[in-house]
DSSP file (Angstrom, degrees, kcal/mol; ACC not computed):
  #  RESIDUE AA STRUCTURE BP1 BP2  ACC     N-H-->O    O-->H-N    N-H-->O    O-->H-N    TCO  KAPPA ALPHA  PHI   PSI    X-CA   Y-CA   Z-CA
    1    1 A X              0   0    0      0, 0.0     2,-0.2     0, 0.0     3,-0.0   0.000 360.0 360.0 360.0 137.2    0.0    0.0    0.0
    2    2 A X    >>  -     0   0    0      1,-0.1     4,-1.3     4,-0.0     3,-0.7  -0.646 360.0-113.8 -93.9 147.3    1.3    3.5   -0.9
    3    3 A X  H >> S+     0   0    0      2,-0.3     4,-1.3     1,-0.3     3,-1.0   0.851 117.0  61.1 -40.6 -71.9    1.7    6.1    1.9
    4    4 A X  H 3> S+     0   0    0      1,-0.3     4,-3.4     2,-0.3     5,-0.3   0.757 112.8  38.4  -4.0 -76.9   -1.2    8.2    0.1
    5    5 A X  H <> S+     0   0    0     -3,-0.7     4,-2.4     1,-0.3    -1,-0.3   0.888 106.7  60.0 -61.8 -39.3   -3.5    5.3    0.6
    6    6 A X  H <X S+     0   0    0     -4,-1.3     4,-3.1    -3,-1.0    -1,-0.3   0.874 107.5  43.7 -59.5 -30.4   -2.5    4.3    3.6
    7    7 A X  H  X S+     0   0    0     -4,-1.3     4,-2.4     1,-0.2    -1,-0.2   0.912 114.7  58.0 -82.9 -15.3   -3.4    7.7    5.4
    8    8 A X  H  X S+     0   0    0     -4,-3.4     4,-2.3    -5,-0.3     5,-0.3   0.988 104.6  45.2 -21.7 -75.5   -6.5    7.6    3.4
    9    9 A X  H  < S+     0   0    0     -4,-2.4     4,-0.3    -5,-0.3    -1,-0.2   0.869 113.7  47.2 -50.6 -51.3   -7.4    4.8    4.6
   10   10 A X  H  X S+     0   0    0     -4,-3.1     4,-0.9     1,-0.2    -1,-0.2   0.679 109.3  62.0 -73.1 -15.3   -6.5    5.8    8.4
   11   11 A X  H  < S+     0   0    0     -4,-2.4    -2,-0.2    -3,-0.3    -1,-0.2   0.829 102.8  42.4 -56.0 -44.1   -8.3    8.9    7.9
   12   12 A X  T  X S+     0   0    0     -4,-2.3     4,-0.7     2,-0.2    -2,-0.2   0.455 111.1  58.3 -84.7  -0.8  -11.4    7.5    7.2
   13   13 A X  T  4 S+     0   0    0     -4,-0.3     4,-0.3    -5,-0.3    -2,-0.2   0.747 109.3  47.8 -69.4 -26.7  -10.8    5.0   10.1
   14   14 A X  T  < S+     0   0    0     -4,-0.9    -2,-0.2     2,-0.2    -1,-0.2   0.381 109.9  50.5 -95.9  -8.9  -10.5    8.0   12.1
   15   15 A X  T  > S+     0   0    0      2,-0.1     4,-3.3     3,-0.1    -2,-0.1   0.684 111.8  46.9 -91.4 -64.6  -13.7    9.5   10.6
   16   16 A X  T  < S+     0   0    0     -4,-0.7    -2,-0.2     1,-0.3    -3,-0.1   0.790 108.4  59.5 -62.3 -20.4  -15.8    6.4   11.3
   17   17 A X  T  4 S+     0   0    0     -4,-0.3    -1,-0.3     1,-0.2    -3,-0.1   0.865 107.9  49.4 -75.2 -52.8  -14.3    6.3   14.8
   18   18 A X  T  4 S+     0   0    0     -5,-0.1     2,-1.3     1,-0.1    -2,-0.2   0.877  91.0  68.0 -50.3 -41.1  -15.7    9.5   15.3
   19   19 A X     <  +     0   0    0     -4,-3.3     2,-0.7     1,-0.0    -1,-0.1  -0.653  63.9 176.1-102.2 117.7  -19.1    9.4   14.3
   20   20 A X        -     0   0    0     -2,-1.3     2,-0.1     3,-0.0     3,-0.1  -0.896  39.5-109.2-120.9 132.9  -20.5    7.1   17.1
   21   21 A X        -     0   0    0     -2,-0.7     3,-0.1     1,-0.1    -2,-0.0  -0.566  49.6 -95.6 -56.3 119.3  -24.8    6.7   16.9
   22   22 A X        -     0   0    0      1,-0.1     2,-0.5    -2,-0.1    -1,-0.1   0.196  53.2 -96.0 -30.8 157.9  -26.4    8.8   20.3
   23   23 A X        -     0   0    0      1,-0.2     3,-0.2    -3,-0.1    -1,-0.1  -0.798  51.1 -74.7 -96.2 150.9  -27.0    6.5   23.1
   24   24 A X        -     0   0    0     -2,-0.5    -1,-0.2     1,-0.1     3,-0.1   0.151  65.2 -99.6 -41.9 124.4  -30.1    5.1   23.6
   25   25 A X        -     0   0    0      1,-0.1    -1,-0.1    -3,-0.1    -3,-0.0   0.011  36.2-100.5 -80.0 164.5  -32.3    7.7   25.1
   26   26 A X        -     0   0    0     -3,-0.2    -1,-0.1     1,-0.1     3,-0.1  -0.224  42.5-111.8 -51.6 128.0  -33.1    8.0   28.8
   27   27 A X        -     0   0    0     -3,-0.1    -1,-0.1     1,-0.0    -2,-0.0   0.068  34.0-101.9 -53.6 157.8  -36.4    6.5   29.7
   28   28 A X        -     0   0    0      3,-0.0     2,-0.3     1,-0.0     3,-0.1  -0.404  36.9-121.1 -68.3 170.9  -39.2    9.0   31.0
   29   29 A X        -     0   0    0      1,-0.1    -1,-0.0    -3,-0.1    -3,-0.0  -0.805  53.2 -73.6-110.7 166.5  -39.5    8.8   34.8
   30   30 A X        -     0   0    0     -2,-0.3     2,-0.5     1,-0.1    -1,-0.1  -0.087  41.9-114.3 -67.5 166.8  -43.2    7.8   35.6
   31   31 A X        -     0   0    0     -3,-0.1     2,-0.5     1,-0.1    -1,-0.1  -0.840  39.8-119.6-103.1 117.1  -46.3   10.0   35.3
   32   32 A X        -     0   0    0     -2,-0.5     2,-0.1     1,-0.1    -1,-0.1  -0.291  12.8-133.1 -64.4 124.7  -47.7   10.6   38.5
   33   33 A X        -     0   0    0     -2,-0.5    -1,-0.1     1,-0.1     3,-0.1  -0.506  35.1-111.7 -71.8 114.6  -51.3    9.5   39.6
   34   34 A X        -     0   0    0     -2,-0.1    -1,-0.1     2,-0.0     0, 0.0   0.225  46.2 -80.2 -63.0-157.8  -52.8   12.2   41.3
   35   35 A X        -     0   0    0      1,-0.1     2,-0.4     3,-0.0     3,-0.1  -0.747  47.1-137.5 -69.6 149.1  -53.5   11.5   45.5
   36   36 A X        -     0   0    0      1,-0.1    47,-0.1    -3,-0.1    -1,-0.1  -0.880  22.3 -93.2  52.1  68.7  -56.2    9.7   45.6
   37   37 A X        -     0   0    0     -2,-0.4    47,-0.2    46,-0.1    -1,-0.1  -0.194  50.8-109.8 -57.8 144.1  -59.0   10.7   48.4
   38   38 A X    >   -     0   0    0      1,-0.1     3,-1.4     2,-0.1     4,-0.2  -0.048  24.0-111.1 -53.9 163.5  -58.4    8.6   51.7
   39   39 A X  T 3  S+     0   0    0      1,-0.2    41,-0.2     2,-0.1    -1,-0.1   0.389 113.5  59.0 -93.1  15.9  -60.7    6.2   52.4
   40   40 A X  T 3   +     0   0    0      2,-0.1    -1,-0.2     1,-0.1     3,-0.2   0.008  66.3 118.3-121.4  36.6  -61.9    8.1   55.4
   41   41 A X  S <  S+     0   0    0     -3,-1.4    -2,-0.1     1,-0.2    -1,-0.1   0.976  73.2  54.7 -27.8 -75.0  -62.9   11.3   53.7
   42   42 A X  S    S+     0   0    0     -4,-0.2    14,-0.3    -3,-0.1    -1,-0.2   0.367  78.2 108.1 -25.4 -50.8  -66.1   10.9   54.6
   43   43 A X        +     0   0    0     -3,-0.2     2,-0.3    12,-0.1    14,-0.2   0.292  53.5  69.5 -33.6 149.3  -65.9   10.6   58.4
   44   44 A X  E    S-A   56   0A   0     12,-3.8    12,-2.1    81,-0.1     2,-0.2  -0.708  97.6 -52.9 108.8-168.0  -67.1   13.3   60.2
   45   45 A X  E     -A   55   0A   0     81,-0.4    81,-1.9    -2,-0.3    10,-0.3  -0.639  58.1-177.1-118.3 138.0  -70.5   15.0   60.9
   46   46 A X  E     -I  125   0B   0      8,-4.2     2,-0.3    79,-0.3    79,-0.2  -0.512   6.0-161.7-142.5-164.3  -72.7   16.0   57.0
   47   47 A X  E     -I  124   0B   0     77,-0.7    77,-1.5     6,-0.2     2,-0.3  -0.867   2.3-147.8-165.6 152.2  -76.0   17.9   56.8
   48   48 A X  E  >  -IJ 123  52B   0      4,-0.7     2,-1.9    -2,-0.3     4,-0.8  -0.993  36.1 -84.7-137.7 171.0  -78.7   18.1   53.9
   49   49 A X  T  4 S+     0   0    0     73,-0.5    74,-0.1     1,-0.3    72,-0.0   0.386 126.1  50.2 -88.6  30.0  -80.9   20.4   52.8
   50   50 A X  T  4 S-     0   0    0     -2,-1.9    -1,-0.3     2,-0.1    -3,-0.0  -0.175 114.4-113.1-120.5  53.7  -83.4   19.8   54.8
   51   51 A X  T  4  +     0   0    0      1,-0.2    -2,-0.1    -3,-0.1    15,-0.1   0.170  63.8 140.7 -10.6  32.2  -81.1   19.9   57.9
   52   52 A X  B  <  -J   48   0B   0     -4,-0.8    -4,-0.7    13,-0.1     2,-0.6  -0.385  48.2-131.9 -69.7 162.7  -81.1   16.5   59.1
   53   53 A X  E     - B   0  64A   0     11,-1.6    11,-3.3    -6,-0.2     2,-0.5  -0.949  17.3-163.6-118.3 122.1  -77.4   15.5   60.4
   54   54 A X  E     - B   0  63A   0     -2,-0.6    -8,-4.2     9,-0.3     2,-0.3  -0.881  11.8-141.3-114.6 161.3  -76.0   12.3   59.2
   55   55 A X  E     -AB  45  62A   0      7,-1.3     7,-1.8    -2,-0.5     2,-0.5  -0.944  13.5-166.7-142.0  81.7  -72.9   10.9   61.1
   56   56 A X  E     +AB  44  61A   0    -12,-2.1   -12,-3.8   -14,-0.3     2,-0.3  -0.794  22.5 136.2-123.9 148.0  -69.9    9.0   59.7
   57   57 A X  E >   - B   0  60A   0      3,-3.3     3,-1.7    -2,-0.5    -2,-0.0  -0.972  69.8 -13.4-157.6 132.7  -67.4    7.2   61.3
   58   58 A X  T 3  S-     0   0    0     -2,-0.3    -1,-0.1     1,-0.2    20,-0.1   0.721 123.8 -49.5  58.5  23.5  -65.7    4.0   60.7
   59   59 A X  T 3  S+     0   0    0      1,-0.2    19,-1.0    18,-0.1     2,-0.4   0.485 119.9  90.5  52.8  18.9  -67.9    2.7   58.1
   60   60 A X  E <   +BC  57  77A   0     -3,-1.7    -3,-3.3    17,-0.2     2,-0.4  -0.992  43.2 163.2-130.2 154.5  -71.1    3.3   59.9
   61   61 A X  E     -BC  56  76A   0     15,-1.3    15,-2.0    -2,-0.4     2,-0.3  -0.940  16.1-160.3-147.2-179.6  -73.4    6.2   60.1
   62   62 A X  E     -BC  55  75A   0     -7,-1.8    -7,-1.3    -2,-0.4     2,-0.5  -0.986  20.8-131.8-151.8 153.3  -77.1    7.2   61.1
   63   63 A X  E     -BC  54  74A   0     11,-4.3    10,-3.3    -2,-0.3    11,-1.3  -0.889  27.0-175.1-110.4 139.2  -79.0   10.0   60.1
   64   64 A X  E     -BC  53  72A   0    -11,-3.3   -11,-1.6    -2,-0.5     8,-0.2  -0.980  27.2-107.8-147.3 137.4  -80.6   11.7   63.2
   65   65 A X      > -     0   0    0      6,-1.4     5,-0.7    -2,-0.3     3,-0.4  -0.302  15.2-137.1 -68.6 149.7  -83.5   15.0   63.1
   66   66 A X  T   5S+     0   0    0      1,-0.2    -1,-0.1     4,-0.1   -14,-0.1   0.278  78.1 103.7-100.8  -9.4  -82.2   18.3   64.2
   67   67 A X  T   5S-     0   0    0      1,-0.1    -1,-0.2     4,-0.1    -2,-0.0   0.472 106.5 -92.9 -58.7  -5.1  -86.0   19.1   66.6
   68   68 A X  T   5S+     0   0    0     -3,-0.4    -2,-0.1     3,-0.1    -1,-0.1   0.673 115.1  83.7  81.2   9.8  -84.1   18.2   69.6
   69   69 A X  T   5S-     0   0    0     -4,-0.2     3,-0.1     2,-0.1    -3,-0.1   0.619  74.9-151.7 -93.9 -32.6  -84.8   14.6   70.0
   70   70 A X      < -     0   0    0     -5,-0.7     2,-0.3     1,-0.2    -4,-0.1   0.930  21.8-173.1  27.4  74.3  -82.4   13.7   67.9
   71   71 A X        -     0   0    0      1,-0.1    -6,-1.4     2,-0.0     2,-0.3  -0.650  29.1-107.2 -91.2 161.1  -84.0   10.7   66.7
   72   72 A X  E     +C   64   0A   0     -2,-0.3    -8,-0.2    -8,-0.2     3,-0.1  -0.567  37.1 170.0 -47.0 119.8  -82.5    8.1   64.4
   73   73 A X  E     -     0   0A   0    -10,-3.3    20,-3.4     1,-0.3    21,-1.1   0.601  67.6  -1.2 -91.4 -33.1  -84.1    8.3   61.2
   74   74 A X  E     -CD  63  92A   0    -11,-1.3   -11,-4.3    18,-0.3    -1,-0.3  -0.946  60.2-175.4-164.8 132.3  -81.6    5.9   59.2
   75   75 A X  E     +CD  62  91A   0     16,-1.9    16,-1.1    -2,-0.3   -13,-0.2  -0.997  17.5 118.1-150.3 157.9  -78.5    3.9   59.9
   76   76 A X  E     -CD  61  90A   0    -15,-2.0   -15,-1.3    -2,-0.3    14,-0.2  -0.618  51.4 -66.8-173.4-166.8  -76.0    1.8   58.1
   77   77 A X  E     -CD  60  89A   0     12,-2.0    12,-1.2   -17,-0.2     2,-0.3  -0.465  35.8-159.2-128.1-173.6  -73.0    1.0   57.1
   78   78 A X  E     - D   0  88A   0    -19,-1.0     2,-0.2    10,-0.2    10,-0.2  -0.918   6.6-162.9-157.0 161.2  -70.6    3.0   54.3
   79   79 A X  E     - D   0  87A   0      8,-0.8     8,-3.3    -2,-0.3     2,-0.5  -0.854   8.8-160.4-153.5 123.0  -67.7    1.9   52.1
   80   80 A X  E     - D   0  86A   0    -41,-0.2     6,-0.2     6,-0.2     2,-0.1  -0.959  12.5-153.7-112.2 132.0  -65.7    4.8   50.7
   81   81 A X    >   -     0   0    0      4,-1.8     3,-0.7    -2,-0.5    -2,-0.0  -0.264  28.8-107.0-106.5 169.7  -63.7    3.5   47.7
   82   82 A X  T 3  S+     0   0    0      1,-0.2   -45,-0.1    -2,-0.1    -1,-0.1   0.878 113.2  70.4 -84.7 -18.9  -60.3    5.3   46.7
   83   83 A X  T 3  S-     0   0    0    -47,-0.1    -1,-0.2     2,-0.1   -46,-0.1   0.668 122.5-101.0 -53.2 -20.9  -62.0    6.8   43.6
   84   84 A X  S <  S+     0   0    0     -3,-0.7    21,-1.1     1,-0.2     2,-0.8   0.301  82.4 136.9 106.6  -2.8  -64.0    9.0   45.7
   85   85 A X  E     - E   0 104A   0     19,-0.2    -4,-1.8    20,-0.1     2,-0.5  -0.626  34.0-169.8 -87.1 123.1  -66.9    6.8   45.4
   86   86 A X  E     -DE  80 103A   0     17,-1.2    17,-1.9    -2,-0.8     2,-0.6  -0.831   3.9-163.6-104.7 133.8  -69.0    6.1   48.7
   87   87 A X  E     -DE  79 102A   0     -8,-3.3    -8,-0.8    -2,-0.5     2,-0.3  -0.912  10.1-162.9-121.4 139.9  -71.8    3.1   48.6
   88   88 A X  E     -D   78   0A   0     13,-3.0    13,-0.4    -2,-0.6     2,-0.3  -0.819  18.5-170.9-113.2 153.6  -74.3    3.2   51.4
   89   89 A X  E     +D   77   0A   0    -12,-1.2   -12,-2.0    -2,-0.3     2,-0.3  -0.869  29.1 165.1-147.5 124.3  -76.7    0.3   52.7
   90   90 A X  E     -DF  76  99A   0      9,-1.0     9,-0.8    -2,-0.3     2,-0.5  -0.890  30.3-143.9-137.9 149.0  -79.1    2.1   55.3
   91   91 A X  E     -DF  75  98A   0    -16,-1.1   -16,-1.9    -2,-0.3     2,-0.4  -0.998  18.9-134.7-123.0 137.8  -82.3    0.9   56.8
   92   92 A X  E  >> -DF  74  97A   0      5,-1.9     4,-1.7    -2,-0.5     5,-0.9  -0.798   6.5-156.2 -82.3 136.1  -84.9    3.5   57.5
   93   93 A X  T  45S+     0   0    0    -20,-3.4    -1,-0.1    -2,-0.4   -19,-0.1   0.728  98.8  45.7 -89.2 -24.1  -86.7    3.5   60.8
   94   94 A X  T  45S+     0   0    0    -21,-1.1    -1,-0.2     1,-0.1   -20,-0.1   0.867 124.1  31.4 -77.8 -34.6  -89.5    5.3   59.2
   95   95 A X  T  45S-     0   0    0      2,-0.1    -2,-0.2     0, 0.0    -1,-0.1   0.762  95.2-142.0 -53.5 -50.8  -89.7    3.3   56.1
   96   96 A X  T  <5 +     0   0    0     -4,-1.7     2,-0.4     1,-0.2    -3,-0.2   0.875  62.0 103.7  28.6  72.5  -88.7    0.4   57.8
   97   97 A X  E   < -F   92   0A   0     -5,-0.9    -5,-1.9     0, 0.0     2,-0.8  -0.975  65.7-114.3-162.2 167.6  -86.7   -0.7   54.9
   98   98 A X  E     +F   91   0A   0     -2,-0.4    -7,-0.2    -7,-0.2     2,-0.1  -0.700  35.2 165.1-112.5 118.2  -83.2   -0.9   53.5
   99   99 A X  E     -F   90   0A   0     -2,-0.8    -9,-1.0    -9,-0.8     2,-0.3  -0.160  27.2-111.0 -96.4-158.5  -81.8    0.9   50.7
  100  100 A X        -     0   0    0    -11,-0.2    16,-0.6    -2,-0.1     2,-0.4  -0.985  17.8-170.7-125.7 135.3  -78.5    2.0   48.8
  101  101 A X  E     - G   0 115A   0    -13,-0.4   -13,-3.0    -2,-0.3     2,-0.5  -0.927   3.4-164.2-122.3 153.3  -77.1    5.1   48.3
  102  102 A X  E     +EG  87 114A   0     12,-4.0    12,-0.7    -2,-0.4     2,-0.2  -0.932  17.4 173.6-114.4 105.8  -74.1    6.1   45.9
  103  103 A X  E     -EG  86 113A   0    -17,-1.9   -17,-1.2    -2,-0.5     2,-0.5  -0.603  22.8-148.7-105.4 175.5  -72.7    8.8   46.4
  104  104 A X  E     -EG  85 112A   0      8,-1.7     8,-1.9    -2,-0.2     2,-1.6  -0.995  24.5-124.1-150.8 140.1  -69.6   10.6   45.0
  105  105 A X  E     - G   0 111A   0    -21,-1.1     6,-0.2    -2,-0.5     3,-0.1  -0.643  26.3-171.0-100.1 109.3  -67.2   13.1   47.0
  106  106 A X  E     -     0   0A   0     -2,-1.6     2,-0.2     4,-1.2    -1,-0.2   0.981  67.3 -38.4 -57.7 -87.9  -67.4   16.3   44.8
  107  107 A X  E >  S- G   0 110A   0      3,-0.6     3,-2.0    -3,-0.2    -1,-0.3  -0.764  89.6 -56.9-135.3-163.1  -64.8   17.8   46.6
  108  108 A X  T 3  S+     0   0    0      1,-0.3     3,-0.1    -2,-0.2    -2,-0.0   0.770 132.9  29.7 -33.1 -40.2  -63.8   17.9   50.4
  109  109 A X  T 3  S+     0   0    0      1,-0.1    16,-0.5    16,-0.1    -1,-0.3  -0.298 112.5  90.7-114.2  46.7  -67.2   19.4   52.0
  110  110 A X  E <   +G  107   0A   0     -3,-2.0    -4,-1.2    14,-0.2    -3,-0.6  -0.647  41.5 171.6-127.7  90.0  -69.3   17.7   49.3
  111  111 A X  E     -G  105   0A   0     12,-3.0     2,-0.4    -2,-0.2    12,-0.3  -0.748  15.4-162.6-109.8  94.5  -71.1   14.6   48.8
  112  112 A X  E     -G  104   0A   0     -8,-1.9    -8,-1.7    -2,-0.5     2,-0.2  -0.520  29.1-161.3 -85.3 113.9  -73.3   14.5   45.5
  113  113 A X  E     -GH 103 121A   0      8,-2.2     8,-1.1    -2,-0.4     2,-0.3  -0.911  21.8-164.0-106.7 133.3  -76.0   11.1   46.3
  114  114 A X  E     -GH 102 120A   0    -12,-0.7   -12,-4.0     6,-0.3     6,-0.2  -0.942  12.5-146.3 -34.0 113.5  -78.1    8.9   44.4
  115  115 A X  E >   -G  101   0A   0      4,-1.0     3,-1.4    -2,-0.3   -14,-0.2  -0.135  37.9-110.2 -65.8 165.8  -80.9    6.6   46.0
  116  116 A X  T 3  S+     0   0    0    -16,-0.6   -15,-0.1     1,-0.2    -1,-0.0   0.921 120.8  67.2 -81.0 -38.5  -81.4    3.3   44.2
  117  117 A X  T 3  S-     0   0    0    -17,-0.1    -1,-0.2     1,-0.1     3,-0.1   0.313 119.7-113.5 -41.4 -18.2  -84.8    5.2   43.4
  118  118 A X    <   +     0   0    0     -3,-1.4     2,-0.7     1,-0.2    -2,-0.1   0.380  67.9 146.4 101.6  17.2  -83.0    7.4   41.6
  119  119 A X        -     0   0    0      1,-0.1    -4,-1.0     2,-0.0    -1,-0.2  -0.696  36.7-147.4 -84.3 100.8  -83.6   10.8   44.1
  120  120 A X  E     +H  114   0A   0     -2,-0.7    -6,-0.3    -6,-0.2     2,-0.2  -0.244  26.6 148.6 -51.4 159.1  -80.9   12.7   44.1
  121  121 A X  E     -H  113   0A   0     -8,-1.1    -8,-2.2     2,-0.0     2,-0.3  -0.601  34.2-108.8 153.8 177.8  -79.1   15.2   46.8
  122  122 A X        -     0   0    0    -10,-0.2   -73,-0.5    -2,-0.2     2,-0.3  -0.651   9.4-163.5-116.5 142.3  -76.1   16.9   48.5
  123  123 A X  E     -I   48   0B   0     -2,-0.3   -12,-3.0   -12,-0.3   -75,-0.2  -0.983  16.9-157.7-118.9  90.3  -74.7   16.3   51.7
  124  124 A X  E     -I   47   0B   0    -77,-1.5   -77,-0.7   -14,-0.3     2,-0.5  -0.510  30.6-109.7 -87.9 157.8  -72.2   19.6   52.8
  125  125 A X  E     -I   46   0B   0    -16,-0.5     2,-0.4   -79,-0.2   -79,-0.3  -0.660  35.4-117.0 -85.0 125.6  -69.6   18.7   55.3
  126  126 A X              0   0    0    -81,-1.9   -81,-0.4    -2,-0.5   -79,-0.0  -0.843 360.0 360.0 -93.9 139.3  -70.3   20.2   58.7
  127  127 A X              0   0    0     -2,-0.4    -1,-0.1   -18,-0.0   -81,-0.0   0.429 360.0 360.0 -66.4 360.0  -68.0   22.6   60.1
């Protein structure tokens, strides 16, 4: 091989050396879920707008009249799901029968309900 070619040749070794392909790119770090409400939103003391007081704690609650008897009207049990979704099974003492309620926690002081009957209302958080 004549000089010529040979640095030719190592020139374009030296070329090819050079040009190296990016490295694989970095993966994305994960996309974060927001929080989640706890599954004891709920707890705590609610009202609706016909000021009866319902009362939950620990997965049970009872709904009891604001006249200063403060009788039981309805009580049950609750399951607050992490979605925000709360499912009620209550028996009414006035009715005397047991329904379901669904409710969904709107935001912190809010619980927007559906009866299996298909009656709507709001539940506000008491302060």
């Amino acid at each position: 091989m004549t000089l010529k070619k040979s640095l030719t040749f190592l020139a374009a070794a030296a070329l090819l050396t050079a040009c190296q392909s990016s490295p694989e790119p970095r993966p994305l770090p994960p996309i974060s879920q927001p929080q989640q409400p706890a599954m004891n939103t709920v707890d705590g003391t609610w009202t609706d707008p016909n000021g009866l007081v319902s009362t939950f704690n620990a997965g049970r609650f009872d709904t009891r009249t604001t006249d200063g008897s403060n009788a039981v009207l309805a009580s049950g049990s609750y399951t607050a799901q992490p979605n925000g979704i709360v499912e009620i099974n209550l028996y009414s003492n006035l009715k005397k029968t047991n329904s379901r309620v669904n409710c969904k926690l709107a935001d912190p002081s809010r619980l927007n309900c559906t009866a299996e009957s298909g009656t709507q209302f709001t539940l506000t958080r008491r302060a």
